[in-house]
PDB file of N, CA, C, O and CB in Angstrom:
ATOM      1  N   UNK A   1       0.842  -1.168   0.000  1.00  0.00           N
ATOM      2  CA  UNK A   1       0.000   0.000   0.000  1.00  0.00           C
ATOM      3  C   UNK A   1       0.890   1.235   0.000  1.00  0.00           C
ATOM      4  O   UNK A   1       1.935   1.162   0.647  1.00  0.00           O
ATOM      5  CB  UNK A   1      -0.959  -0.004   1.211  1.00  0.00           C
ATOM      6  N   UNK A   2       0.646   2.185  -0.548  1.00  0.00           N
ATOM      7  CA  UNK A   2       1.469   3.088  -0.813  1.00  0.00           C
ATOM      8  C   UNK A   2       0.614   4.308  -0.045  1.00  0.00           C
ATOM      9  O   UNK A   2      -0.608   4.450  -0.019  1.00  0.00           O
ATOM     10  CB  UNK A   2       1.805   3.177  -2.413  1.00  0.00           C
ATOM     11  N   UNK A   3       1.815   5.278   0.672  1.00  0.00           N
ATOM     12  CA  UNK A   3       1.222   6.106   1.329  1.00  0.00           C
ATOM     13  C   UNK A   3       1.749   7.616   1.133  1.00  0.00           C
ATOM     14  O   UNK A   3       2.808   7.876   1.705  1.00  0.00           O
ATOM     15  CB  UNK A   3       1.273   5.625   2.584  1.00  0.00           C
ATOM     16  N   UNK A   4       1.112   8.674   0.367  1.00  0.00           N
ATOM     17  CA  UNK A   4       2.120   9.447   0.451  1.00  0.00           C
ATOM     18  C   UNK A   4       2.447  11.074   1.641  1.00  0.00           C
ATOM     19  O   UNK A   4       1.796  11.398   2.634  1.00  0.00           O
ATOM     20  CB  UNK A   4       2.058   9.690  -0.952  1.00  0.00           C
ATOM     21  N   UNK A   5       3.177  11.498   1.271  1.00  0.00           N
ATOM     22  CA  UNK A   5       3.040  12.526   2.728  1.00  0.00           C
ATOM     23  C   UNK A   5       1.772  13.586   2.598  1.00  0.00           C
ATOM     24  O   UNK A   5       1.257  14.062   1.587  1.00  0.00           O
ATOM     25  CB  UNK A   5       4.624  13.624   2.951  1.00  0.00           C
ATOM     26  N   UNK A   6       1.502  13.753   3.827  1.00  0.00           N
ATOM     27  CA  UNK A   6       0.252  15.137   3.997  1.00  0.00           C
ATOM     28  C   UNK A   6       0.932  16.667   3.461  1.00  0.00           C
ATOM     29  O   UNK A   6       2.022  17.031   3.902  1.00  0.00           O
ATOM     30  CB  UNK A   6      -0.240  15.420   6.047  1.00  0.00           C
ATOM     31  N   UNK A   7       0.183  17.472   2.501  1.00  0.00           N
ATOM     32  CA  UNK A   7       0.739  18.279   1.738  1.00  0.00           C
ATOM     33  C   UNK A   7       1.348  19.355   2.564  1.00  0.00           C
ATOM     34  O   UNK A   7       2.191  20.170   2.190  1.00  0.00           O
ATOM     35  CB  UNK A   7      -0.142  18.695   0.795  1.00  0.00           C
ATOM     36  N   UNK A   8       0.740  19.233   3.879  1.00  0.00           N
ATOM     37  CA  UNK A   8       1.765  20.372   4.562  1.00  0.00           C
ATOM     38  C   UNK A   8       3.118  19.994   4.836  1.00  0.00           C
ATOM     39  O   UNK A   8       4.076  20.756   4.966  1.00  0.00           O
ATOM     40  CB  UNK A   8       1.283  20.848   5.925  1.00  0.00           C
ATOM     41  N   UNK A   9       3.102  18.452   4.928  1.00  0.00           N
ATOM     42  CA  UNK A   9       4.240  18.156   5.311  1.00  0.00           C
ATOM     43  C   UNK A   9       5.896  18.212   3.778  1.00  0.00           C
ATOM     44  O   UNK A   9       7.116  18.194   3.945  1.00  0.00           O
ATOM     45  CB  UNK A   9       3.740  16.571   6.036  1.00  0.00           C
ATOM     46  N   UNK A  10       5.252  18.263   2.795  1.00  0.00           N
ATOM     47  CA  UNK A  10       5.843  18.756   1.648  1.00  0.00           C
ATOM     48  C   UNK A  10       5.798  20.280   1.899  1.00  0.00           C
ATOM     49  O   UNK A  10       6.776  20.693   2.523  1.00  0.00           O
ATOM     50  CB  UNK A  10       5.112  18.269   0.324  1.00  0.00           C
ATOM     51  N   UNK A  11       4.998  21.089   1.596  1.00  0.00           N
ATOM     52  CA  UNK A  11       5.368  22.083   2.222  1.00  0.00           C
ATOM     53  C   UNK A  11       6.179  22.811   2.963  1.00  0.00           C
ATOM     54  O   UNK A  11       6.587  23.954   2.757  1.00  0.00           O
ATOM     55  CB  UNK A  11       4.977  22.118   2.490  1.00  0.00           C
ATOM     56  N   UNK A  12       6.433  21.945   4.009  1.00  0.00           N
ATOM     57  CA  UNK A  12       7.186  22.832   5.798  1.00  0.00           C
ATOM     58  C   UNK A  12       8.328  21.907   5.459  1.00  0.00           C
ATOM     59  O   UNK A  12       9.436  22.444   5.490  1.00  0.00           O
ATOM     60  CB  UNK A  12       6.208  22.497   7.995  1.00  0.00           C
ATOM     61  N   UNK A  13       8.300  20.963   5.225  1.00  0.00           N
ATOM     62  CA  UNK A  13       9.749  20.007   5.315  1.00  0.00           C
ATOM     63  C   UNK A  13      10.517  19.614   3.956  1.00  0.00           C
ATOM     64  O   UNK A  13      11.666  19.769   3.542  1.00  0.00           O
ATOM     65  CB  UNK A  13       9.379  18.488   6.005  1.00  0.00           C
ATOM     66  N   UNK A  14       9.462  19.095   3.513  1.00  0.00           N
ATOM     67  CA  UNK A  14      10.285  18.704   1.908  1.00  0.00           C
ATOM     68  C   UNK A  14      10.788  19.762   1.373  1.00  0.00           C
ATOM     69  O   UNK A  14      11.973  20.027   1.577  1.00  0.00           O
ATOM     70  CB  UNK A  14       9.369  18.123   0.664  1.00  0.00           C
ATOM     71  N   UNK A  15      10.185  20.378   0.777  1.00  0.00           N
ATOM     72  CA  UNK A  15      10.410  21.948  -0.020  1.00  0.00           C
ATOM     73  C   UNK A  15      11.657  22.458   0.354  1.00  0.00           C
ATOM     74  O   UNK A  15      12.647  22.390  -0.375  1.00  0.00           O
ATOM     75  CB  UNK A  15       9.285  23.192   0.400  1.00  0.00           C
ATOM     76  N   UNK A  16      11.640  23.158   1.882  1.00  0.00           N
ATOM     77  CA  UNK A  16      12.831  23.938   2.372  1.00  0.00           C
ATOM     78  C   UNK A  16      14.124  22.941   2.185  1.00  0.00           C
ATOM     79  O   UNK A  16      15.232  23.350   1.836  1.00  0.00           O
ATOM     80  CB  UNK A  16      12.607  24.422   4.032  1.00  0.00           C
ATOM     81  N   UNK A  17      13.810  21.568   2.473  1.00  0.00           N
ATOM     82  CA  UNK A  17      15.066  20.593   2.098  1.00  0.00           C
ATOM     83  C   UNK A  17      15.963  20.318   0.964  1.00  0.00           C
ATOM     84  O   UNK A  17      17.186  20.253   0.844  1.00  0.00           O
ATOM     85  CB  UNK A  17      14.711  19.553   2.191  1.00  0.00           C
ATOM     86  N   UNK A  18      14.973  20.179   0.181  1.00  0.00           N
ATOM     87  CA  UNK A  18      14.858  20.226  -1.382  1.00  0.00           C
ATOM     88  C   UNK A  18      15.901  21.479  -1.830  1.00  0.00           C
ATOM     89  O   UNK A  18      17.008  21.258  -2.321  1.00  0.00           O
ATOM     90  CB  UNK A  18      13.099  20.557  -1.915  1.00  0.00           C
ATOM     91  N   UNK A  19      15.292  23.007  -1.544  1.00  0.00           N
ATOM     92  CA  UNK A  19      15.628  23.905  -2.107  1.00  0.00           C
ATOM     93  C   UNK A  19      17.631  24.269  -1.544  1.00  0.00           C
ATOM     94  O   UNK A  19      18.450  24.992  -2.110  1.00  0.00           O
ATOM     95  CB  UNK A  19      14.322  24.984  -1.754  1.00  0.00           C
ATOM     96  N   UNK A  20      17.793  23.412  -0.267  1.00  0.00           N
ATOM     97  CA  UNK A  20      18.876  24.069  -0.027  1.00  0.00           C
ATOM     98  C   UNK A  20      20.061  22.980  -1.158  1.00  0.00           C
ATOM     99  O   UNK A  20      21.207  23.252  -1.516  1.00  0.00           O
ATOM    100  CB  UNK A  20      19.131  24.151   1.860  1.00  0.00           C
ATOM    101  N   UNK A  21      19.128  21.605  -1.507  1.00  0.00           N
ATOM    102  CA  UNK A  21      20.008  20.705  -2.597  1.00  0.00           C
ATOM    103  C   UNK A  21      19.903  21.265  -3.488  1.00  0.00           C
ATOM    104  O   UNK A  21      20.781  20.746  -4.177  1.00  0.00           O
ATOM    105  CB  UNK A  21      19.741  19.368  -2.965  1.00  0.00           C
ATOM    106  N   UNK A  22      19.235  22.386  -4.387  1.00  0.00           N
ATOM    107  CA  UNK A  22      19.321  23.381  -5.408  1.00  0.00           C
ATOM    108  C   UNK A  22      18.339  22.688  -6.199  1.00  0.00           C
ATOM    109  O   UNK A  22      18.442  22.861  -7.414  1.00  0.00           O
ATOM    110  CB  UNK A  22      20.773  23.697  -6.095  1.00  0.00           C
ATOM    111  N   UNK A  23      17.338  21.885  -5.762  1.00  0.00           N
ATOM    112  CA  UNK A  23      15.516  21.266  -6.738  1.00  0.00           C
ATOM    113  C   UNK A  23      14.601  22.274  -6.285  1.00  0.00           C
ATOM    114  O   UNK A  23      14.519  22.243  -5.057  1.00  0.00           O
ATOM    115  CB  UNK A  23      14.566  19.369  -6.137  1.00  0.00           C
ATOM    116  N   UNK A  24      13.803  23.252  -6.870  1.00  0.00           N
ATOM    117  CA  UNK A  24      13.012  23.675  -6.583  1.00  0.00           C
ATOM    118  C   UNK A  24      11.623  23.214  -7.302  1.00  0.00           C
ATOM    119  O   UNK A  24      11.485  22.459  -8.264  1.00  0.00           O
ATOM    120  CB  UNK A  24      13.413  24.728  -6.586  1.00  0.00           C
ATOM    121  N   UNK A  25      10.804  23.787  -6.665  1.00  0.00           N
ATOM    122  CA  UNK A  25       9.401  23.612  -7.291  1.00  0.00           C
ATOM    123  C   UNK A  25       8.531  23.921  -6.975  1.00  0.00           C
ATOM    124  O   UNK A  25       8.683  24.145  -5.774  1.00  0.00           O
ATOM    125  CB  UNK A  25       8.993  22.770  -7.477  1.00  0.00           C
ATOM    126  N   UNK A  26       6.874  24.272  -7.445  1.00  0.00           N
ATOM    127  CA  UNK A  26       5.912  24.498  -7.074  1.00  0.00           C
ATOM    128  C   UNK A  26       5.183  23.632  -7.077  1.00  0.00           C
ATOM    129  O   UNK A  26       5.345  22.656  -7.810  1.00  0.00           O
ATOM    130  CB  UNK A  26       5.573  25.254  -7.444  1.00  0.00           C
ATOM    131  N   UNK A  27       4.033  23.780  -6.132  1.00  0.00           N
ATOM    132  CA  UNK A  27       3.127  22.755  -6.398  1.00  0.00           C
ATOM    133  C   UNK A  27       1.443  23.571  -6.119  1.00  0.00           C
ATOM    134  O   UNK A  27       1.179  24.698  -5.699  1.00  0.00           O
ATOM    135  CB  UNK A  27       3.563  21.321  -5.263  1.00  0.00           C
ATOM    136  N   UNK A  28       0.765  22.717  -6.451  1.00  0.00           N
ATOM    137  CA  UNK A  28      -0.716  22.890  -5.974  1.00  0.00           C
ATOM    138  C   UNK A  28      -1.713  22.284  -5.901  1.00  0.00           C
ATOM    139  O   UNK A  28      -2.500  22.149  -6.837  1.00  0.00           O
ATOM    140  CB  UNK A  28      -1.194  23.529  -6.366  1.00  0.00           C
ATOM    141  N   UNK A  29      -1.872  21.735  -4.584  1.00  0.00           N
ATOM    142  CA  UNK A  29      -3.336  20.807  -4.464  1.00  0.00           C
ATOM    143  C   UNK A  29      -4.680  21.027  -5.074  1.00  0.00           C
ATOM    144  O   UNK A  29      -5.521  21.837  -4.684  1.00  0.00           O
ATOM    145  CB  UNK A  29      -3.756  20.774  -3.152  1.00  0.00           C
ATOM    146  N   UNK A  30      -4.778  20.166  -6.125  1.00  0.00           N
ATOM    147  CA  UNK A  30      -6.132  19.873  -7.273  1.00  0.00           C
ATOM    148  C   UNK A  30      -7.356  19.689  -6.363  1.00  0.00           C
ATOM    149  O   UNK A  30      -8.497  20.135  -6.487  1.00  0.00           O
ATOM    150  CB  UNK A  30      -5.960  18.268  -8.354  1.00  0.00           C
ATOM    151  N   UNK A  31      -6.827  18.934  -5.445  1.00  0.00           N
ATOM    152  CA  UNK A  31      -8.026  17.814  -4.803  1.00  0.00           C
ATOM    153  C   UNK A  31      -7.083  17.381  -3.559  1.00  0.00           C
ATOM    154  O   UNK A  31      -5.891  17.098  -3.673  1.00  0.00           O
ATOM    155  CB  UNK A  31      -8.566  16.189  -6.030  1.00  0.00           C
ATOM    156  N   UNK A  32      -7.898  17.378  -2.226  1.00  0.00           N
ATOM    157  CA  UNK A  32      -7.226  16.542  -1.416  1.00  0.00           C
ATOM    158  C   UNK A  32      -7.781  14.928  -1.867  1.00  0.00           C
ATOM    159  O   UNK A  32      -8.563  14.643  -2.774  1.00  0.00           O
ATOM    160  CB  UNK A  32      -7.527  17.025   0.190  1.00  0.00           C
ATOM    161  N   UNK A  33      -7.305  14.299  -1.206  1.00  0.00           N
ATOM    162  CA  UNK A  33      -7.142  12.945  -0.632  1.00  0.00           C
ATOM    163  C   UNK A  33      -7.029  12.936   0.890  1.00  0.00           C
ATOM    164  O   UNK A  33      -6.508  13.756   1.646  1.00  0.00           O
ATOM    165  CB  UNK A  33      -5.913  12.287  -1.217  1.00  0.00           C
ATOM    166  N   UNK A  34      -7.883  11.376   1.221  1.00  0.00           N
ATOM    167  CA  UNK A  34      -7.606  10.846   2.440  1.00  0.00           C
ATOM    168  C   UNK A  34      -7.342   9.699   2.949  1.00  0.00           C
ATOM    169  O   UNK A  34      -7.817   9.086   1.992  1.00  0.00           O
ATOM    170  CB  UNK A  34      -8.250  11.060   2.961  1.00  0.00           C
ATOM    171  N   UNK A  35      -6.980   8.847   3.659  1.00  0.00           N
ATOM    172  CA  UNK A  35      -6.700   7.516   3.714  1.00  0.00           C
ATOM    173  C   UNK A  35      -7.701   7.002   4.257  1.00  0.00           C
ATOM    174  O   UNK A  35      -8.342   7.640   5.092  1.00  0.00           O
ATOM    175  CB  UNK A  35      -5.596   7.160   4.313  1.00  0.00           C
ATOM    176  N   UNK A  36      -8.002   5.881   3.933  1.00  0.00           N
ATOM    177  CA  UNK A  36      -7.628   4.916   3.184  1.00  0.00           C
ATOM    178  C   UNK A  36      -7.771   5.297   1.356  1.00  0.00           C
ATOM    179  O   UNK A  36      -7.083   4.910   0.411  1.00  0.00           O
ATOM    180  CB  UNK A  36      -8.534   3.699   3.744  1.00  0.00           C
ATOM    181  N   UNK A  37      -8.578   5.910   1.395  1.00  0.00           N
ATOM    182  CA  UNK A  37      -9.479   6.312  -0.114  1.00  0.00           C
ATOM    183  C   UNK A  37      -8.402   6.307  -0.926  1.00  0.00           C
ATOM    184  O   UNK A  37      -7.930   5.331  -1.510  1.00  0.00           O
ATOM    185  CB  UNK A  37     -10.379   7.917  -0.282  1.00  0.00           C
ATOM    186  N   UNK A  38      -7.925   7.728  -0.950  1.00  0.00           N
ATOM    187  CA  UNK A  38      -7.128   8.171  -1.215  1.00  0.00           C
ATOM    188  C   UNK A  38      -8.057   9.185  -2.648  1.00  0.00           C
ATOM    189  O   UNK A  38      -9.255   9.410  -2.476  1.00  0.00           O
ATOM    190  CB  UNK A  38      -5.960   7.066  -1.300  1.00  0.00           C
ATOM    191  N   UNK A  39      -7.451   9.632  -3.782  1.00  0.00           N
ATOM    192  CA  UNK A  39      -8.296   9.907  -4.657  1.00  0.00           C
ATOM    193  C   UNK A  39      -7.385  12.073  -4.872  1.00  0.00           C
ATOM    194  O   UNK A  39      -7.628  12.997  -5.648  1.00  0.00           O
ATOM    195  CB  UNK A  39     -10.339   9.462  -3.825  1.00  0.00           C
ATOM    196  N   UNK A  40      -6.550  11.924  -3.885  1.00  0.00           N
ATOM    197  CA  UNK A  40      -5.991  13.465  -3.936  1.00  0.00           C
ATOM    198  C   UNK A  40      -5.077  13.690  -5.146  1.00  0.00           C
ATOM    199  O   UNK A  40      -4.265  12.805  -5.413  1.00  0.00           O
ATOM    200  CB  UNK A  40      -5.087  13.851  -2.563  1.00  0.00           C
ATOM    201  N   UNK A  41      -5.135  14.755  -5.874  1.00  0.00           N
ATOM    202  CA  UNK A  41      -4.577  15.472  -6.942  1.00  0.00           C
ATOM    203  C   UNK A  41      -3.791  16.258  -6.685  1.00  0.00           C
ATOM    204  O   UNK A  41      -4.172  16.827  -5.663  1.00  0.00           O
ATOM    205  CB  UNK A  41      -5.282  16.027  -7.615  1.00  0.00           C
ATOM    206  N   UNK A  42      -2.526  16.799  -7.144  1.00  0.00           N
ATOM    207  CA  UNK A  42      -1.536  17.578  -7.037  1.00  0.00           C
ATOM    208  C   UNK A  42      -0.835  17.745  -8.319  1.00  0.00           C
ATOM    209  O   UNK A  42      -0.321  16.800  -8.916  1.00  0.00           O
ATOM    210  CB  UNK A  42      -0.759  17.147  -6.062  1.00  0.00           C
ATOM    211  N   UNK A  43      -0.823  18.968  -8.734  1.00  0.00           N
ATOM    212  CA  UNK A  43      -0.070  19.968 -10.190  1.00  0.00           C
ATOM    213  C   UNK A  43       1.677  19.913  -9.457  1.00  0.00           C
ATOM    214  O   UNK A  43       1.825  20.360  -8.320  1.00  0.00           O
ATOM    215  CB  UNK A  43      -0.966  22.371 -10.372  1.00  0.00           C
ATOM    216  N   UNK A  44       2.702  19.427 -10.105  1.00  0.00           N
ATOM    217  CA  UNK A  44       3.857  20.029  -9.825  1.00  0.00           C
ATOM    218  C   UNK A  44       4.472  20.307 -11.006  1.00  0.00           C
ATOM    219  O   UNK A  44       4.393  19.670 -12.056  1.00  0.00           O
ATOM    220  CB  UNK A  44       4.640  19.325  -9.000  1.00  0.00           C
ATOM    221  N   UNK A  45       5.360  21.731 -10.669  1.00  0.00           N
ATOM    222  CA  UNK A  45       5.706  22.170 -11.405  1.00  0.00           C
ATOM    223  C   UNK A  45       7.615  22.434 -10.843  1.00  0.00           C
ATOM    224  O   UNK A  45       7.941  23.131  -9.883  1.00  0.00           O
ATOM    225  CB  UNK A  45       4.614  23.207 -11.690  1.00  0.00           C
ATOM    226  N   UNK A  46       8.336  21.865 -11.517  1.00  0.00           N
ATOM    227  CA  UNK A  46       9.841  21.383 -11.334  1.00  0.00           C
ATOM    228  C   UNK A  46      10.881  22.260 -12.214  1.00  0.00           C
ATOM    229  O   UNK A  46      11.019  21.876 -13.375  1.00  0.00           O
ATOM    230  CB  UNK A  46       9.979  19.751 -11.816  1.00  0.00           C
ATOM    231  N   UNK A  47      11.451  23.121 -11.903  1.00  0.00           N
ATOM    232  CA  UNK A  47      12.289  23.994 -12.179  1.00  0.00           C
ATOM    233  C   UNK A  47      13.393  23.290 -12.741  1.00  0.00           C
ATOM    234  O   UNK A  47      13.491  22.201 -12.176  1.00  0.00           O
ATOM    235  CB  UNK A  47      12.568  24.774 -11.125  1.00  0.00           C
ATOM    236  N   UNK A  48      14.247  23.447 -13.596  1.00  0.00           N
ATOM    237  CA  UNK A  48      15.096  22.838 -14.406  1.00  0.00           C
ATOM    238  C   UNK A  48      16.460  22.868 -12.991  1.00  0.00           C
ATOM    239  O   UNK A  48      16.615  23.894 -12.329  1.00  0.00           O
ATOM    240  CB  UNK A  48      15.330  23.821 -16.130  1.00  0.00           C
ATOM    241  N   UNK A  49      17.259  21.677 -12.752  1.00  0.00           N
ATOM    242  CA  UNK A  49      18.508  21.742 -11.767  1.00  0.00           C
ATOM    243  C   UNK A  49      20.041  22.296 -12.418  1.00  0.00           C
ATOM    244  O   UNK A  49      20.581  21.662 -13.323  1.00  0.00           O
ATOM    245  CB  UNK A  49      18.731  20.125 -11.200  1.00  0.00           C
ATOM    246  N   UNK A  50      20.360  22.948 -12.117  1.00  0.00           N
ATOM    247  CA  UNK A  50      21.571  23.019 -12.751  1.00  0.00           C
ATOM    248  C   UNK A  50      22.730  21.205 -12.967  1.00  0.00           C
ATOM    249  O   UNK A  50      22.421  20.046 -13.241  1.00  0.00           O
ATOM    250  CB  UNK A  50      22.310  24.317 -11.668  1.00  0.00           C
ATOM    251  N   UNK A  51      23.938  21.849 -12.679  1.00  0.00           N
ATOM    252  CA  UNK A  51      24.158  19.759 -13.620  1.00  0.00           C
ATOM    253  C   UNK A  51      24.242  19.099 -12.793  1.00  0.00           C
ATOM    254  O   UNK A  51      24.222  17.953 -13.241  1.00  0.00           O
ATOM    255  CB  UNK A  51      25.607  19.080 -14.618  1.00  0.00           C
ATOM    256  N   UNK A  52      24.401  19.095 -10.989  1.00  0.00           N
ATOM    257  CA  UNK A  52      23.509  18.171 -10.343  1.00  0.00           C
ATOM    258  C   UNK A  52      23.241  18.749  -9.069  1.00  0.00           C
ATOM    259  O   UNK A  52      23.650  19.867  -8.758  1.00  0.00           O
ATOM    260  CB  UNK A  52      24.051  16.771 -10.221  1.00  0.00           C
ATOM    261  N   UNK A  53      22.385  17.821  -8.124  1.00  0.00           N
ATOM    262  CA  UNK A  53      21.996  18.062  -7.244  1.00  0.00           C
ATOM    263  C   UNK A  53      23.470  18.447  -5.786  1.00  0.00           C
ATOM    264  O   UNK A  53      24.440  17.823  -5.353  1.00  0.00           O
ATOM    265  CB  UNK A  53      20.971  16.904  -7.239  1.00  0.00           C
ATOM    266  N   UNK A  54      23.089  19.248  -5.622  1.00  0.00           N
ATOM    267  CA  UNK A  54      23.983  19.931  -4.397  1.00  0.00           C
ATOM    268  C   UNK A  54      24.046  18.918  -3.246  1.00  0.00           C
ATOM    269  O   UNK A  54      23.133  19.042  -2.431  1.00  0.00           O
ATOM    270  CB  UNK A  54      23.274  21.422  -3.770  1.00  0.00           C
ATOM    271  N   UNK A  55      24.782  18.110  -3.052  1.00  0.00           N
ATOM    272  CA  UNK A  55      24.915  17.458  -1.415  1.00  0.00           C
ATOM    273  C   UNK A  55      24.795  18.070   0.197  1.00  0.00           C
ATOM    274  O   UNK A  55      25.746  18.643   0.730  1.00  0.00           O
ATOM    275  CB  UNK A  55      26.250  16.996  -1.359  1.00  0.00           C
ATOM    276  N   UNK A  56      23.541  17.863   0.844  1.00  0.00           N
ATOM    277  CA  UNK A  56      23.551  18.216   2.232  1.00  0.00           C
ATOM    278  C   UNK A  56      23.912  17.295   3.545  1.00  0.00           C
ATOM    279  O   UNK A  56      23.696  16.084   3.522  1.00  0.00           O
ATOM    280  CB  UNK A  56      22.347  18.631   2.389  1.00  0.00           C
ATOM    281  N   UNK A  57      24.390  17.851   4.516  1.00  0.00           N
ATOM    282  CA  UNK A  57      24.906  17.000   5.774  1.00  0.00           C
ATOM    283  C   UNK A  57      23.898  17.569   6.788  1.00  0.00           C
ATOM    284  O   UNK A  57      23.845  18.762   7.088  1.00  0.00           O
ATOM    285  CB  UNK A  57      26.665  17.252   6.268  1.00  0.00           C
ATOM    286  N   UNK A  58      23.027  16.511   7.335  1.00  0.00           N
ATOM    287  CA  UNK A  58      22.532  16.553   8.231  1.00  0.00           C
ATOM    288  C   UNK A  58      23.186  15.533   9.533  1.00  0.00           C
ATOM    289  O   UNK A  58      23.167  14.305   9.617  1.00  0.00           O
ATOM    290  CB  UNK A  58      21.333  16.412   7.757  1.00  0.00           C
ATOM    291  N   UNK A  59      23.777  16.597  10.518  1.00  0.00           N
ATOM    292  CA  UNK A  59      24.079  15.956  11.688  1.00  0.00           C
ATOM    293  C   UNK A  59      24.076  16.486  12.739  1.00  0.00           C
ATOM    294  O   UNK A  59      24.972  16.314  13.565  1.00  0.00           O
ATOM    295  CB  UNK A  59      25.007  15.494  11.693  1.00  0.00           C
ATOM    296  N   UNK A  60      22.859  17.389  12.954  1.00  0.00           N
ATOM    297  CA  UNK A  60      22.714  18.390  13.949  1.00  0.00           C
ATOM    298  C   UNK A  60      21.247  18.656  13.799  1.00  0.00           C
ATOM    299  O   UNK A  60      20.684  18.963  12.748  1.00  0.00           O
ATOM    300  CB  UNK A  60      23.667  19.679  13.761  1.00  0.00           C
ATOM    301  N   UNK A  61      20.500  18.445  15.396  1.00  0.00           N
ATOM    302  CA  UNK A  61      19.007  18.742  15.104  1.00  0.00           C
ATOM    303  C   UNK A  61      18.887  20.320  15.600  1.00  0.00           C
ATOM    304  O   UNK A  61      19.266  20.657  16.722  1.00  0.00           O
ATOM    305  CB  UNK A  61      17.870  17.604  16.022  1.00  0.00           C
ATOM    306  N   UNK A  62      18.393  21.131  14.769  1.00  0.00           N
ATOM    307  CA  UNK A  62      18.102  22.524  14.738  1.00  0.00           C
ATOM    308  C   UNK A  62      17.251  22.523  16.454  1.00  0.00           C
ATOM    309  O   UNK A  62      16.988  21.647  17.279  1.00  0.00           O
ATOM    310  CB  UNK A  62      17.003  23.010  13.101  1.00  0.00           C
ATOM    311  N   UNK A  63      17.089  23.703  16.385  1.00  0.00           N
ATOM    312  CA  UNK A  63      15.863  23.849  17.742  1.00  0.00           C
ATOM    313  C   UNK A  63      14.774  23.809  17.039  1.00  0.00           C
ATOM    314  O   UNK A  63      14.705  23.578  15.832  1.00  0.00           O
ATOM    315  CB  UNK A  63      15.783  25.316  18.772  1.00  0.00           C
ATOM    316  N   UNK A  64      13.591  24.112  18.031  1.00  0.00           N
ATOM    317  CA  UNK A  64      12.636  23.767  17.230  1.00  0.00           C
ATOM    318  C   UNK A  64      11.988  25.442  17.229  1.00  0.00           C
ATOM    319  O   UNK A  64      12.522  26.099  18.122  1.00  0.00           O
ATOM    320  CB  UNK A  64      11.662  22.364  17.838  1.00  0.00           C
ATOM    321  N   UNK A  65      11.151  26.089  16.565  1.00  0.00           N
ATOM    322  CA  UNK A  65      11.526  27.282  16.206  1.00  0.00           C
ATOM    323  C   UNK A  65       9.926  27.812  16.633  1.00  0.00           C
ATOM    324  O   UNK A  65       9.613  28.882  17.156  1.00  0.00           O
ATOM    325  CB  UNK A  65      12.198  27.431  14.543  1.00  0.00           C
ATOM    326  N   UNK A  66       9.095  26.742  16.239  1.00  0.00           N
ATOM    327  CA  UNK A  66       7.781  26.836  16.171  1.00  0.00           C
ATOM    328  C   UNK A  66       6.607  25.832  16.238  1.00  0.00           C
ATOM    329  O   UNK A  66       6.835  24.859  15.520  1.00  0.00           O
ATOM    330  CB  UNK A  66       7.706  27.335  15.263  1.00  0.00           C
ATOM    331  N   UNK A  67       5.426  25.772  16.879  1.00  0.00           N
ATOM    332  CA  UNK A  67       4.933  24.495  17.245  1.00  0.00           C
ATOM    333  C   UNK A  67       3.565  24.789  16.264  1.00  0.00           C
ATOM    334  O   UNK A  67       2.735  25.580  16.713  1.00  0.00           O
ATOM    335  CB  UNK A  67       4.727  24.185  19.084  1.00  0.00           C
ATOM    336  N   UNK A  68       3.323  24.172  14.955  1.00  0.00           N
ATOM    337  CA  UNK A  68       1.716  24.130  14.351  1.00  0.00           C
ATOM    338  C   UNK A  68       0.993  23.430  14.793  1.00  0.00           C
ATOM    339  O   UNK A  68       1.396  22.332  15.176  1.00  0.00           O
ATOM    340  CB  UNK A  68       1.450  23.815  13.131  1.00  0.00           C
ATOM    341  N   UNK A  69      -0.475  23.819  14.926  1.00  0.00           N
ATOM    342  CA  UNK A  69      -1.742  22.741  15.731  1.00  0.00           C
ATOM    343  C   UNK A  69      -2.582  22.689  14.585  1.00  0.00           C
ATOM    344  O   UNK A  69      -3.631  22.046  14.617  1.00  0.00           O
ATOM    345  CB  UNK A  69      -2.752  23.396  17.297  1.00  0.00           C
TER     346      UNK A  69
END
């Protein structure tokens, strides 16, 4: 079964991750989806990379900056 992430979580996490490896992109929810159903739509739109992806080191957990409910 395939599950994919909740669009905020692309949003707040993927995205900013993404952008510091030099992939950017837009996106925009068509349609949600829900689980089990599923049935959600999403437009992405992928910016050309220069000739490759930038390498990041994660080995340090940031603070946490802000709490969403």
């Amino acid at each position: 079964m395939n599950k994919s992430p909740p669009s905020e979580s692309v949003r707040r996490i993927l995205k900013p991750l993404l952008a510091r490896m030099g992939v950017h992109f837009e996106y925009e929810v068509r349609q949600e989806g829900y689980y089990p159903r599923g049935g959600g739509e999403v437009e992405l739109t992928i910016q050309p990379i220069a000739e490759y992806i930038t390498p990041i080191t994660l080995l340090k957990r940031s603070t946490i900056k802000q709490v969403y409910l």
